[in-house]
FINU-964959 format. One record per residue (C-alpha): residue in three letters; x, y, z negated. Coordinates in Angstrom, 3 decimals. Layout:
+--------+----------+----------+----------+
: residu :       c1 :       c2 :       c3 :
+--------+----------+----------+----------+
:    ALA :        X :        Y :        Z :
...
+--------+----------+----------+----------+
//
This chain:
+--------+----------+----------+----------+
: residu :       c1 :       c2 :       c3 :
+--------+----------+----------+----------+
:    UNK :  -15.900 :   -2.376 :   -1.919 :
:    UNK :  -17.572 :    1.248 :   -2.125 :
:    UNK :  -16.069 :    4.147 :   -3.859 :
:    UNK :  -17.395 :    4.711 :   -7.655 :
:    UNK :  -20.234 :    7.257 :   -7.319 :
:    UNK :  -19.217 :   10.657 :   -7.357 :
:    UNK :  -19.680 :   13.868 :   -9.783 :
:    UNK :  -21.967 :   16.631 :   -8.901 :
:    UNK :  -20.172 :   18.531 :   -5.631 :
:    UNK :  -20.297 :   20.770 :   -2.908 :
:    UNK :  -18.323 :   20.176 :    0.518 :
:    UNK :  -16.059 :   22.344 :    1.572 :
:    UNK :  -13.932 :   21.189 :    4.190 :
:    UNK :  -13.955 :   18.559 :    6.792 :
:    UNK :  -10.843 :   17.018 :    8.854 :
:    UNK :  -11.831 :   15.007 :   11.361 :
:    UNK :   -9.089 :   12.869 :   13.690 :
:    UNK :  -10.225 :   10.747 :   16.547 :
:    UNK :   -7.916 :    8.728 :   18.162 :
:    UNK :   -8.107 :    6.502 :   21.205 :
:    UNK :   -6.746 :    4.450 :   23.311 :
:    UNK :   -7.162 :    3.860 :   27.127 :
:    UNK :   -5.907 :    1.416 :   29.604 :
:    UNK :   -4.838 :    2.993 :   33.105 :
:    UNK :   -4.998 :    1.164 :   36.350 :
:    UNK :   -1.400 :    1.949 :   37.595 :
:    UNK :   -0.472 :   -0.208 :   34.169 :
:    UNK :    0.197 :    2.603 :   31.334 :
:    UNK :   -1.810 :    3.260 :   28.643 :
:    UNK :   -3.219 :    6.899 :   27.097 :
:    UNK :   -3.176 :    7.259 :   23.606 :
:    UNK :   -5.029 :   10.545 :   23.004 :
:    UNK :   -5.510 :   12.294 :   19.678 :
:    UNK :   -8.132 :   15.151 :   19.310 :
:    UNK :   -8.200 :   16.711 :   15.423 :
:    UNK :  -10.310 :   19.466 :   14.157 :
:    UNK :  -11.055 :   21.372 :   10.780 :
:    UNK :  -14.150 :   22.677 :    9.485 :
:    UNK :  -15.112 :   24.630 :    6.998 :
:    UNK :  -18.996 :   24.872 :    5.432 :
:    UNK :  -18.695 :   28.529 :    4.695 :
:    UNK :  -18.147 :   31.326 :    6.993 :
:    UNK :  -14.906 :   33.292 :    5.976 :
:    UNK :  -13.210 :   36.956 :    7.925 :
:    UNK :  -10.692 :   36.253 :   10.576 :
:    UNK :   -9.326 :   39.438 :   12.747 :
:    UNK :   -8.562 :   37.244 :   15.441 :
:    UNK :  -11.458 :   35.587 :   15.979 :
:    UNK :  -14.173 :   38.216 :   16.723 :
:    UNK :  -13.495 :   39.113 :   12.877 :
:    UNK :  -15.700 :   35.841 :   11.007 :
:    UNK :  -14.950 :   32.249 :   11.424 :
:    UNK :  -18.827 :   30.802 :   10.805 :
:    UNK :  -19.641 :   27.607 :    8.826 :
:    UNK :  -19.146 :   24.565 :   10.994 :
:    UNK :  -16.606 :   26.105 :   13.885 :
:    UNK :  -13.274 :   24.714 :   14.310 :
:    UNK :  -10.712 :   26.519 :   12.455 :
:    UNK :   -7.809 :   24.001 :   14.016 :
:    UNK :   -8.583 :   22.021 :   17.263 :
:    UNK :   -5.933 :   20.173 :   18.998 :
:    UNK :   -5.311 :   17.824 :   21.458 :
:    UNK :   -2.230 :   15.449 :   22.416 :
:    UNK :   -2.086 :   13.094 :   25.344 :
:    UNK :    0.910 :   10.184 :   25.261 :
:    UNK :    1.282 :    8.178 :   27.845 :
:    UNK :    2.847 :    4.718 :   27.346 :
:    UNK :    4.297 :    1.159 :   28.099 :
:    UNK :    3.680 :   -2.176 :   26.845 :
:    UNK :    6.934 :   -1.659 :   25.231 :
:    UNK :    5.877 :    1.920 :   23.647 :
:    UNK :    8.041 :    3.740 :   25.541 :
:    UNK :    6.510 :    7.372 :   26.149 :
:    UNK :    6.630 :    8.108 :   29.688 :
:    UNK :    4.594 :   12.004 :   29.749 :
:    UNK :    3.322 :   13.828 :   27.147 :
:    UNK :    0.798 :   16.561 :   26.820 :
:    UNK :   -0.851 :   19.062 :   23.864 :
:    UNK :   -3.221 :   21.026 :   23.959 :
:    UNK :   -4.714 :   23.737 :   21.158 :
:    UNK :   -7.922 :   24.864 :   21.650 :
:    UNK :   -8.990 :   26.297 :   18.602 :
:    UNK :   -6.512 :   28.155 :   16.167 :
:    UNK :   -6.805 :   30.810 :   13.855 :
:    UNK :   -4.183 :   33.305 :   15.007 :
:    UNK :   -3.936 :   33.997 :   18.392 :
:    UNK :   -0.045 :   33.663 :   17.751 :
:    UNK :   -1.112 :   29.699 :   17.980 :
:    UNK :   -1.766 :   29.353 :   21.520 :
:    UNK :    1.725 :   31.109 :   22.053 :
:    UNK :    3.384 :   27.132 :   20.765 :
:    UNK :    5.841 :   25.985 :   22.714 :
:    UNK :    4.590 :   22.650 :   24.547 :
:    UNK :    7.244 :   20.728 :   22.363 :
:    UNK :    5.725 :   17.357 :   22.851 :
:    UNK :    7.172 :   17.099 :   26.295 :
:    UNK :    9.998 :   16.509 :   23.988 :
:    UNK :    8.755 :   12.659 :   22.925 :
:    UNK :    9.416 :   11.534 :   26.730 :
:    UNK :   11.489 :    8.634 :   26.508 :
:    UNK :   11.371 :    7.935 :   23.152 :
:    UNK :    9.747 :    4.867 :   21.802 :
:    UNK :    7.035 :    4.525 :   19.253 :
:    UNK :    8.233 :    2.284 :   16.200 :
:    UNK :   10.487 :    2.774 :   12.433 :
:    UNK :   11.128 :    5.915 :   11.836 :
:    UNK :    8.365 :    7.687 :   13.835 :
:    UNK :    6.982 :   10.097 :   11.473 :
:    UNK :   10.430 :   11.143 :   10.993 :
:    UNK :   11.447 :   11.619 :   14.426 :
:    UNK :    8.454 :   13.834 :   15.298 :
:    UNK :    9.151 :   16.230 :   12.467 :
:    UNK :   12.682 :   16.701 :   13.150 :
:    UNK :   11.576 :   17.318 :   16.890 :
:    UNK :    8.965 :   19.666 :   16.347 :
:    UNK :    8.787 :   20.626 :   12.617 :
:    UNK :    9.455 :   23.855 :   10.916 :
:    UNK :    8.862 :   27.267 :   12.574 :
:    UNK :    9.182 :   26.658 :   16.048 :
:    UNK :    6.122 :   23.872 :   15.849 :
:    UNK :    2.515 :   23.200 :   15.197 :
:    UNK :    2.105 :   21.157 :   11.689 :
:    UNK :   -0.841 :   20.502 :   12.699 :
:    UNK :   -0.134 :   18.545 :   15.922 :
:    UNK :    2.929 :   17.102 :   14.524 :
:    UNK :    0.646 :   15.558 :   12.020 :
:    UNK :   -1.596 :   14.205 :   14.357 :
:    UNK :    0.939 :   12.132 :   15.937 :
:    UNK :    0.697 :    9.927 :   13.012 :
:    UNK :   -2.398 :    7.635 :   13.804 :
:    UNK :   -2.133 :    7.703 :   17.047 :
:    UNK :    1.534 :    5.820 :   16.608 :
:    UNK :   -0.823 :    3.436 :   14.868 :
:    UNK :   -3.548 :    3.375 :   17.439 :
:    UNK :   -0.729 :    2.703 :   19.943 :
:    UNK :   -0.085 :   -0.638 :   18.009 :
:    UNK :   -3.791 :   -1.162 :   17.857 :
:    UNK :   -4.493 :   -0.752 :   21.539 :
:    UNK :   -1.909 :   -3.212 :   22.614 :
:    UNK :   -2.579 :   -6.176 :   20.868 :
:    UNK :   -4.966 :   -6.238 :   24.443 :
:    UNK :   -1.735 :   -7.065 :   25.974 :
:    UNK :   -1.254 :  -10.056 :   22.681 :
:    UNK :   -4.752 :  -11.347 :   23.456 :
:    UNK :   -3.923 :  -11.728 :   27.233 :
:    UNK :   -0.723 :  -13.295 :   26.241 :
:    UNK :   -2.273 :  -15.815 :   23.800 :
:    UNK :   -5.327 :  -16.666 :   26.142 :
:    UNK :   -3.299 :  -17.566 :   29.588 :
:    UNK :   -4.310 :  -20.586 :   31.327 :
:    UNK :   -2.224 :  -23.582 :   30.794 :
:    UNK :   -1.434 :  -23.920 :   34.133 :
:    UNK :    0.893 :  -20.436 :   33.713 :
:    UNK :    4.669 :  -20.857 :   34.099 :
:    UNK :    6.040 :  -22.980 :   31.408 :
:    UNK :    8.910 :  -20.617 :   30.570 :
:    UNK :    7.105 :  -17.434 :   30.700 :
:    UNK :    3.770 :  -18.972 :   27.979 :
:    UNK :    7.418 :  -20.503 :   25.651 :
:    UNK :    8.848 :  -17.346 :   25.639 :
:    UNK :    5.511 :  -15.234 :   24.804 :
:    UNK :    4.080 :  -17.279 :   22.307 :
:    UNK :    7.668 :  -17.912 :   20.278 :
:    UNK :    7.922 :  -13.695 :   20.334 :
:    UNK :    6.942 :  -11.983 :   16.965 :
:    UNK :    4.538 :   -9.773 :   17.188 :
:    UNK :    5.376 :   -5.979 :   15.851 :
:    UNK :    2.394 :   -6.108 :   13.769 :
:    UNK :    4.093 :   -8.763 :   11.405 :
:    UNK :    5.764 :   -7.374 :    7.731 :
:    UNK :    3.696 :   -4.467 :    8.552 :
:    UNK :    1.267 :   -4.836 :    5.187 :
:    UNK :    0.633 :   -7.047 :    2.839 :
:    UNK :   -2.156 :   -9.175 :    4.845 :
:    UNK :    0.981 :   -9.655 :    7.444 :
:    UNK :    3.777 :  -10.380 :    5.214 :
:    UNK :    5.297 :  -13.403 :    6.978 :
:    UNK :    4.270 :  -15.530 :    3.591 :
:    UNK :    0.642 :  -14.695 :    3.709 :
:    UNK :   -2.115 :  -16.899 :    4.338 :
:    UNK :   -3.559 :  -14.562 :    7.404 :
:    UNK :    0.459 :  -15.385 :    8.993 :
:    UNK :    0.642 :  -18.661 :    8.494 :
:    UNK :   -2.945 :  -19.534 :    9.560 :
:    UNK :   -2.508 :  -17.028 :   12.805 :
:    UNK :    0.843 :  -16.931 :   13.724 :
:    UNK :    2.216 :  -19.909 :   12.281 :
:    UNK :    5.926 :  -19.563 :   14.188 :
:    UNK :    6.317 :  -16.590 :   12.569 :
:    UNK :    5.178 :  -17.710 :    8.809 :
:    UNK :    7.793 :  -18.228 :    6.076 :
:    UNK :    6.924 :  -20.076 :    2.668 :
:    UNK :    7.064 :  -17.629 :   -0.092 :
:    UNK :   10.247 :  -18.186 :   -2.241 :
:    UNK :    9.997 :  -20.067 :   -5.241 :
:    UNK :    9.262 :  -18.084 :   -9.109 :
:    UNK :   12.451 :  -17.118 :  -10.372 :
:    UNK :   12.749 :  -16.593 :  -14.026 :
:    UNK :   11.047 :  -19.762 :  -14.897 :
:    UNK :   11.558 :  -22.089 :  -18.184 :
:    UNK :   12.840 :  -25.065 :  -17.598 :
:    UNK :   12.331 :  -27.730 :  -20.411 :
:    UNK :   15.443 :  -28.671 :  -22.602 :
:    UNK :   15.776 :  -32.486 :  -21.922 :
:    UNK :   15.499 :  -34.084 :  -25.233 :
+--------+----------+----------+----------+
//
């Protein structure tokens, strides 16, 4: 469903965050995250040849994770290539800091307290957001292969796989483990909703 028409309006800035995912041949993955911000006006910026013009990055940054099946962050690189303040490109490479931590709960969290405040980039910290969740998006490759295997695979190893819950599930509503899209998909993992509480009971007579 669209969004309602909107009023009379003029843009004025655009954020835009690309985010992929690549599979390596020595078996880790890339997640790379590129974000930049434009503005439709020029403005003055001393360090910057003295304008920033309509349309040229104001922020442009890049982050490289490289991961596991497991999410496990084995190298990590930034990058800024657009910034401001020449002060920016002076960031410490604090993202080297992620090595050996593993994507999952309390992500978001993790990543500020690691590189938040003064010493970081809010910008890149940001960034590391979606690509958390394009991690998760670019592995269910590694569900699909899982789910697919021939039958003549090992009996143990095609048990074990398809009993395991998936990350993905209790994520959102859609993958509640008492939704239809559950039960219908992953059906070891569904639950029956719980009963109404709070219902009236009729008085016997």
């Amino acid at each position: 469903m669209p969004l309602s028409p909107p009023q009379a309006r003029q843009l004025i800035h655009t954020r835009t965050v690309t985010c992929q995912g690549y599979e390596r041949e020595d078996g880790l993955w890339d997640i790379e995250g590129h974000m930049v911000d434009t503005k439709s006006y020029s403005f003055p910026n001393r360090d910057r040849g003295g304008r920033i013009q309509a349309g040229e990055p104001l922020h442009g940054m890049r982050i490289r994770l490289t991961i596991d099946t497991d999410l496990l962050i084995h190298a990590a690189e930034q990058s800024t290539d657009f910034a401001p303040h020449a002060y920016c490109h002076e960031v410490p490479h604090f993202v080297h800091g992620l090595v050996g931590q593993r994507i999952g709960p309390g992500w978001t969290q993790r990543c500020k307290n690691l590189m938040g405040g003064s010493s970081g980039c809010t910008h890149i910290t940001e960034l590391l957001g979606p690509m958390a969740t394009t991690a998760y998006q670019t592995l269910v490759k590694v569900h699909f292969r899982k789910t697919t295997q021939p039958e003549t695979a090992p009996a143990a190893t095609t048990e074990t796989d398809s009993n395991r819950k998936p990350r993905f599930i209790g994520s959102c509503h859609a993958l509640q483990e008492s939704s239809p899209v559950v039960r219908d998909h992953y059906p070891h993992c569904y639950r029956a909703p719980a009963p109404e509480t709070g219902a009236q009971t009729r008085s016997a007579p």
